[in-house]
C-alpha positions in Angstrom: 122.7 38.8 -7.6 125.2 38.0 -9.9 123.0 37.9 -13.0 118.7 38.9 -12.4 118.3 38.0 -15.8 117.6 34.8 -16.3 114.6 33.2 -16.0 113.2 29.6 -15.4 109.6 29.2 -16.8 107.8 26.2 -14.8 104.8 25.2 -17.4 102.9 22.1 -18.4 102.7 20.2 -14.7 100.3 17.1 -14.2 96.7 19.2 -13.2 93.8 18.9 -15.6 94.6 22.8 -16.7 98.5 21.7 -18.0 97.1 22.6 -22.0 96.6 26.1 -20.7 99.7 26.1 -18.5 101.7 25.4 -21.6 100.0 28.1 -23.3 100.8 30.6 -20.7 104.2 29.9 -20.2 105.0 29.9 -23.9 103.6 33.0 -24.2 105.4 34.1 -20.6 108.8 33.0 -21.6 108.6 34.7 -25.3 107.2 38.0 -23.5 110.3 37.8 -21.1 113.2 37.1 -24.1 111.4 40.6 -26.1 112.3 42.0 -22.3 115.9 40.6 -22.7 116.0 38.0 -20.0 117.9 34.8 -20.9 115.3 31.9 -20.6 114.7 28.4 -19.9 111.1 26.3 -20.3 110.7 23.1 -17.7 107.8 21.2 -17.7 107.3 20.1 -14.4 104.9 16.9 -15.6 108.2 15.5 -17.2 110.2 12.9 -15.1 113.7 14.6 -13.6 112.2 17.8 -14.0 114.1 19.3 -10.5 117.6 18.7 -11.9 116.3 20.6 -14.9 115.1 23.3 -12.4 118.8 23.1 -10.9 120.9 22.9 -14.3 119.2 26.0 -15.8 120.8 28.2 -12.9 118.2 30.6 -12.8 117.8 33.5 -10.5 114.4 33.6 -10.5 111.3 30.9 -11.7 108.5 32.1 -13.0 105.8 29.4 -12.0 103.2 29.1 -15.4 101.2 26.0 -13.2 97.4 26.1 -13.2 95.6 24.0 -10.3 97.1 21.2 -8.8 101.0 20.5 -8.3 101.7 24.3 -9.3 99.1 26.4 -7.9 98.4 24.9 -4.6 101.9 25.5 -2.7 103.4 22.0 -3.8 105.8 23.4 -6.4 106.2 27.0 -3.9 107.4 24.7 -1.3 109.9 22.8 -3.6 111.5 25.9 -5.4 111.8 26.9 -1.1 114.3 24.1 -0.6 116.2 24.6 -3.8 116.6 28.4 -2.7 115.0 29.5 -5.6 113.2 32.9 -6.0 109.7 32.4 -7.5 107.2 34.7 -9.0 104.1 34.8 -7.1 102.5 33.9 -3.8 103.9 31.7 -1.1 103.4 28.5 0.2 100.8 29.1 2.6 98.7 31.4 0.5 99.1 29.3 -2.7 97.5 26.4 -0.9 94.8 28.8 1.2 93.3 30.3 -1.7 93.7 27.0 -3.9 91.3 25.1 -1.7 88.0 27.2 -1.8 86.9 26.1 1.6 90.0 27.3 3.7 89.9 30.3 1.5 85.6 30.8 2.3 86.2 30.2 5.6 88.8 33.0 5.9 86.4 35.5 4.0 84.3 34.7 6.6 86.7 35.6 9.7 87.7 38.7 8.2 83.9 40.1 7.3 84.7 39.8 3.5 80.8 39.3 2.0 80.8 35.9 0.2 78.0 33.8 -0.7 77.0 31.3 2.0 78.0 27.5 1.3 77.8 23.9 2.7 80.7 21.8 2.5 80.1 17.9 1.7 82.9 15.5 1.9 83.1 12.4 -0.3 81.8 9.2 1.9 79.9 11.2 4.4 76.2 11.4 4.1 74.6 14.8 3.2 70.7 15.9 3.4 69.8 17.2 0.0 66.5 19.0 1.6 68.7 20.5 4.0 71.2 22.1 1.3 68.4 23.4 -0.2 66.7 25.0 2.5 69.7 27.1 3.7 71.0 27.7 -0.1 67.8 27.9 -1.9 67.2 26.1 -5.1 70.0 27.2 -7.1 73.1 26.7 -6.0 76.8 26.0 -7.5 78.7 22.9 -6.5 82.7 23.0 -7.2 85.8 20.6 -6.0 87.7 22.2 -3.2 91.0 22.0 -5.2 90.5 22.8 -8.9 90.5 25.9 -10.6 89.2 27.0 -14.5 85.8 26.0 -13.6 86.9 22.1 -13.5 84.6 20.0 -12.0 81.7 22.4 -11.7 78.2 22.6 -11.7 75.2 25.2 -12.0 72.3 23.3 -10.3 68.6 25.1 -10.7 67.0 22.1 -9.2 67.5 20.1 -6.1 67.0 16.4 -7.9 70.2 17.7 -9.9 72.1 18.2 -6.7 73.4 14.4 -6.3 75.1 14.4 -9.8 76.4 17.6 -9.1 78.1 16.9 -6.5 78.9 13.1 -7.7 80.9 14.5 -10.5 83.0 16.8 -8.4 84.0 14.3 -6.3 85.2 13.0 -9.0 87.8 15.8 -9.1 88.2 16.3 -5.2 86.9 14.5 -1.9 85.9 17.9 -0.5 82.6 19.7 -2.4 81.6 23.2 -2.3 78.0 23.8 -2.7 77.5 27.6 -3.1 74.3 29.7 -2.7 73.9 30.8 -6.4 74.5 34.7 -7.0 72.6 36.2 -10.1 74.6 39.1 -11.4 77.3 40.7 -13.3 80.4 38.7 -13.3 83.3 41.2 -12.3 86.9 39.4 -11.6 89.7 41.9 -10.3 93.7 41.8 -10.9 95.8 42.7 -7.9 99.8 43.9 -7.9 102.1 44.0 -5.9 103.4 42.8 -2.3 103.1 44.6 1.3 101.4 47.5 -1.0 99.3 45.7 -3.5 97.1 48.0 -5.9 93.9 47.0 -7.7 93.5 46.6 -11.7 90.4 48.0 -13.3 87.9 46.2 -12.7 86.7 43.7 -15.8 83.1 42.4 -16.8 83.6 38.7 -17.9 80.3 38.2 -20.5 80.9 34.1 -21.7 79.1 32.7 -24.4 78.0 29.8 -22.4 75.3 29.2 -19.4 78.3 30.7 -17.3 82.2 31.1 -17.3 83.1 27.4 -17.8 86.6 26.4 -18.8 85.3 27.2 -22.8 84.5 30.2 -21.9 88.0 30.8 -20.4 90.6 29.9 -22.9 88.5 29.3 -26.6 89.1 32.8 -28.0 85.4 34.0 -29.1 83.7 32.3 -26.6 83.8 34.8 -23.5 84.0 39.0 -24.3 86.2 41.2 -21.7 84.2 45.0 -20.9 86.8 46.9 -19.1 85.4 49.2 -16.5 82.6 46.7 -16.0 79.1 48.3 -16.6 78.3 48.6 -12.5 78.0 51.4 -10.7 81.2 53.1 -9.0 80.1 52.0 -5.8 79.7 48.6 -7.0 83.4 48.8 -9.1 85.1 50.3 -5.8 83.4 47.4 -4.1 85.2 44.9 -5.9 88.3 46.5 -6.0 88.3 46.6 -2.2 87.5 43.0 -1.7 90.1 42.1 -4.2 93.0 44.0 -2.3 91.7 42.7 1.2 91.4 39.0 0.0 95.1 39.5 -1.6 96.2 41.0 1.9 94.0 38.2 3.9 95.3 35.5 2.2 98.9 36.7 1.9 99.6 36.7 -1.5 102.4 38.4 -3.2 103.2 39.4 -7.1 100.1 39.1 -8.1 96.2 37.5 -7.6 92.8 38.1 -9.0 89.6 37.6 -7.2 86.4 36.6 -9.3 83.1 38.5 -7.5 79.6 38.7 -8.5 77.5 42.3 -8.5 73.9 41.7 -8.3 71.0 43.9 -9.6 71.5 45.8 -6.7 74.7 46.5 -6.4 75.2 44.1 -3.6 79.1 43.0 -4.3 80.1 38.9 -3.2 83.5 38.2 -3.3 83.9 34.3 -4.7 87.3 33.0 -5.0 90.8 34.4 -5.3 93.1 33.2 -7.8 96.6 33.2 -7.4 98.6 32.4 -10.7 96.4 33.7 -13.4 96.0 32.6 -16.6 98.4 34.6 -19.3 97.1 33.5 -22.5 95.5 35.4 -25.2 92.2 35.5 -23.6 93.0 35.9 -20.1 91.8 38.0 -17.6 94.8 39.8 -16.1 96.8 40.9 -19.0 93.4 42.5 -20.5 93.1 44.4 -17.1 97.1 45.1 -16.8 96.8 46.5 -20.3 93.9 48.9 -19.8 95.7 50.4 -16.8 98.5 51.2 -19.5 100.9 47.9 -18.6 101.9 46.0 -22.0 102.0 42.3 -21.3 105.7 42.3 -21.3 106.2 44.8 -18.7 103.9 42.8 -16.8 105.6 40.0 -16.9 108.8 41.9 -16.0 107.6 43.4 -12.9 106.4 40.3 -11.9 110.1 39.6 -11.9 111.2 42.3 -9.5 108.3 41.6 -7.2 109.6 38.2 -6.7 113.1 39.6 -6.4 112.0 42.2 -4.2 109.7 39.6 -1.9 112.6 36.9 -1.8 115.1 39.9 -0.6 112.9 40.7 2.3 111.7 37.6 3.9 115.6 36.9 3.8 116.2 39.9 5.3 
């Protein structure tokens, strides 16, 4: 490769996340320049944004695209055709774990403990009584294809179900309603491609009724406990289900998988994420950084990993 330093940084995009995506990849693209790499910022929500893609001449992108058009395998498959090397997962596993019903239902196959769920589609009647009777009274209801908590709902009684589910379709015409886990929220960064490694694992405690899209990017509103107060059992747990989810899914470069560890140290593994967030309150970085990698080098080996993947499925 003639020159592996520079850099294309896809941010913004059209998803209801692009505020945090042009966060990220601001703070992406200045971590990379500190590294040296020449660098070049396109926002893919602006019109003629592929020839901008082509006329930076990059040898790698580095995709900075939260939910939809960026995360779900639609900007993967695009920066295929152009040739391009890309950091991150592919486009099959972008758009697997994107949609949290394909991604349940492969937790399922592989015997990866996950909290059980009804799906509801938008037009097609569902039987409130019968949600509750297999999920209980509390239960979660999220779009299929959304990410940062966007369209979601913490339901504690079945009357509430129906707008709950009404307002996510508003986001998505496929509904997840989730049996409700009570617990210690513990989300898990995962490196790396055939030989991915787990992060330590990281308590999430948001100020809010839960870790709504507030609590994610609003600095003050969510605090980060790095190992998470569980027991080692209960941290190896996670760590496991994070590195099988990566490998099930077939992610590369990087992913991080949100779980929940109840009272009794019963771990449940609820949705893997493959581009996290990078801001200043994100979750991988903090992780990265306690396991003694500086946001910077992060970013860098991110690079390589993309390099490395791109070099090997080319053979």
């Amino acid at each position: 490769m003639s020159d592996p330093k520079r850099v294309v940084v896809l941010l913004g995009g059209r998803s209801a996340e692009r505020e945090v995506s042009l966060n990220t990849g601001a703070q992406v693209a200045a971590a990379l320049e500190g590294r040296g790499f020449r660098v070049v910022k396109v926002d893919t929500g602006a019109p003629g944004f592929v020839s901008e893609i082509e006329s930076a001449a990059a040898d790698v992108a580095f995709i900075c695209l939260h939910g939809r058009f960026g995360e779900d395998g639609t900007v993967q498959g695009l920066l295929e055709l152009l040739d391009l090397p890309y950091v991150g997962s592919g486009v099959l596993a972008s758009a697997l774990a994107m949609n949290k019903v394909m991604s349940k239902h492969f937790y399922a196959t592989a015997g990866l403990k996950s909290p059980d769920y009804v799906v509801v589609r938008r037009g097609v009647p569902y039987d409130v009584a019968g949600i509750t009777a297999r999920l209980g009274d509390k239960t979660v209801v999220k779009p299929a294809d959304e990410g940062s908590s966007v369209g979601m709902t913490i339901v504690s009684d079945p009357a509430e179900l129906p707008d709950a589910i009404g307002f996510a379709f508003g986001f998505d015409p496929l509904v997840l309603v989730e049996r409700f886990e009570s617990g210690a929220e513990v989300t898990v960064g995962v490196i790396g491609n055939d030989d991915p490694f787990a992060l330590p694992t990281l308590e999430i405690v948001p100020e809010n009724a839960f870790y709504d899209y507030e609590s994610k990017y609003v600095p003050g509103m969510s605090r980060h406990i790095i190992p998470a107060r569980v027991s080692e059992a209960a941290r190896m747990e996670c760590q496991r289900l994070a590195v099988e989810a990566h490998r099930l899914l077939g992610c590369a470069g990087m992913s991080r998988s949100d779980t929940i560890v109840t009272q009794e140290g019963e771990v449940f593994l609820l949705e893997t994420n493959t581009i996290p967030g990078m801001t200043k309150t994100s979750l991988l970085p903090d992780a990265a950084a306690a396991a003694g990698i500086p946001f910077p080098e992060l970013c860098e080996r991110l690079v390589g990993l993309a390099l490395a993947d791109w070099s090997d499925r080319r053979g």
